[in-house]
Backbone bond lengths (Angstrom), bond angles and torsions (degrees), N, CA, C in turn:
res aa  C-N    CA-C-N  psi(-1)  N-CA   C-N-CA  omega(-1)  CA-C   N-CA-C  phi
1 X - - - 1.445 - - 1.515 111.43 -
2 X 0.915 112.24 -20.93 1.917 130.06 177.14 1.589 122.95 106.90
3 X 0.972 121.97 -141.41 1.521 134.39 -160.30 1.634 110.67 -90.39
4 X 1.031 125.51 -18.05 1.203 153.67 171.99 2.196 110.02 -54.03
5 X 1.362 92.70 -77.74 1.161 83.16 -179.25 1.683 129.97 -92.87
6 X 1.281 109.69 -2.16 1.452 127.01 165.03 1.750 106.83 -65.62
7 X 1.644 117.02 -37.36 1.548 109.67 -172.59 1.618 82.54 -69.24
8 X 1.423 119.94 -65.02 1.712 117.63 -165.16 1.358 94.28 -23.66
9 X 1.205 122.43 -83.18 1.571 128.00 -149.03 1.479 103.94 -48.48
10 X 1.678 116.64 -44.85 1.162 102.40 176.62 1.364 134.93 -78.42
11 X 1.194 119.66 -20.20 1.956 124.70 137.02 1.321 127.20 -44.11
12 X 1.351 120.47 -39.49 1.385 112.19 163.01 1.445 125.92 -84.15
13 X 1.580 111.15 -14.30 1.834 103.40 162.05 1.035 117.30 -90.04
14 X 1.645 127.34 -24.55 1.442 119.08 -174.94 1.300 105.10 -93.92
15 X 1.342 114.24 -53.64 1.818 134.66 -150.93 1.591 96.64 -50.43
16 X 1.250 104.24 -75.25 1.361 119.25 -156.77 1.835 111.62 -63.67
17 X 1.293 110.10 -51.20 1.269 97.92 150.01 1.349 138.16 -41.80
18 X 1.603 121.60 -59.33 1.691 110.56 164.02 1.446 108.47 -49.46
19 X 1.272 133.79 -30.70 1.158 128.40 -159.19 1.930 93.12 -82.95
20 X 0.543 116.41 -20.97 1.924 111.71 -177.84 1.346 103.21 -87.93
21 X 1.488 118.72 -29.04 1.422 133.31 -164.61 1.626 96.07 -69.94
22 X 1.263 102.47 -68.53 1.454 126.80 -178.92 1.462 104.78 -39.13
23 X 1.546 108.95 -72.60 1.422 107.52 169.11 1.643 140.64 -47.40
24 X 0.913 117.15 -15.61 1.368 154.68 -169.27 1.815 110.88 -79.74
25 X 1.713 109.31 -56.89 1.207 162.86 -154.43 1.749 93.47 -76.02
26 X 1.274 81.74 -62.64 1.825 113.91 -164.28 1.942 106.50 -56.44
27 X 1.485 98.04 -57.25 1.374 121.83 -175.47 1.083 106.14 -78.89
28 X 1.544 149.36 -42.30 1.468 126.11 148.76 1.209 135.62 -103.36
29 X 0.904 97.90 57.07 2.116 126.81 141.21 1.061 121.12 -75.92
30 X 1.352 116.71 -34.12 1.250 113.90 -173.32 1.431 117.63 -87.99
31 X 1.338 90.08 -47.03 2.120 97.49 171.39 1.975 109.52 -78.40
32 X 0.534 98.82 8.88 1.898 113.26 175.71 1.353 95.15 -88.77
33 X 1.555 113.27 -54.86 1.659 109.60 -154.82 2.051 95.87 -95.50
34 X 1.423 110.19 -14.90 1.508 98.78 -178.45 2.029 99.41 -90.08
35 X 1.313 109.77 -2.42 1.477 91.91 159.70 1.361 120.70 -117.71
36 X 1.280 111.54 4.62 1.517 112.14 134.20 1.496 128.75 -61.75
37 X 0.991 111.53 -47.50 1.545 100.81 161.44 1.278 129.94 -58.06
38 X 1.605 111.21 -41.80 1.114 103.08 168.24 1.562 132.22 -64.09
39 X 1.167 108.67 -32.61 1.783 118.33 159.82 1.347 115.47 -51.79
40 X 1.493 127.33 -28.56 1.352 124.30 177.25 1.339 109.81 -86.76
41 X 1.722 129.27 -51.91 1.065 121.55 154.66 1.705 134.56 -20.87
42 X 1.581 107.11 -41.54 1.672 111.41 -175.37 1.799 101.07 -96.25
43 X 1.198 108.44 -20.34 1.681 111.37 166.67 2.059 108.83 -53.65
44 X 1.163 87.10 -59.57 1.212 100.47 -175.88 1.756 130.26 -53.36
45 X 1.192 108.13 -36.11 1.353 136.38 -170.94 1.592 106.46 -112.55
46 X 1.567 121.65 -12.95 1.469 115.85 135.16 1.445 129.13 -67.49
47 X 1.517 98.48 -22.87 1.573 98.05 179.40 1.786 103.58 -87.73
48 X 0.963 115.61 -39.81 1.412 112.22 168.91 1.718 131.79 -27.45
49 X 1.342 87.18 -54.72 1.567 110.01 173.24 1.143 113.20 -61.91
50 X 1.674 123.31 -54.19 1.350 118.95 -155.19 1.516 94.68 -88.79
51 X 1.545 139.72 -16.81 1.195 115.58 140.85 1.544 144.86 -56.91
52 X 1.383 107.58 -31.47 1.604 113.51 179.31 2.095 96.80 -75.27
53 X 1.317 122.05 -25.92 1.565 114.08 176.08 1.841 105.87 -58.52
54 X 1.300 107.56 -34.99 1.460 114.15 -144.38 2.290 87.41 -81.18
């Protein structure tokens, strides 16, 4: 049929997948890096403690 429906197919196997990937990617970055903080926060305030015991 030509060039036409070979790009479709290949937008709908590649495109849209990176595109969920991407999106996906995008949206936890942010909660990735706020429980990284929070892991540094309780790092920190474990060390707190085990100095004020000592």
């Amino acid at each position: 049929m030509g060039v036409t429906p070979e790009w479709t197919m290949l937008l709908a196997n590649v495109g849209f997948p990176s595109a969920v990937a991407v999106y996906l990617l995008l949206r936890f970055e942010k909660k990735i890096a706020d429980q990284t903080s929070a892991i540094e926060e309780l790092t920190q305030e474990l060390s707190n403690q085990q100095e004020e015991e000592e």
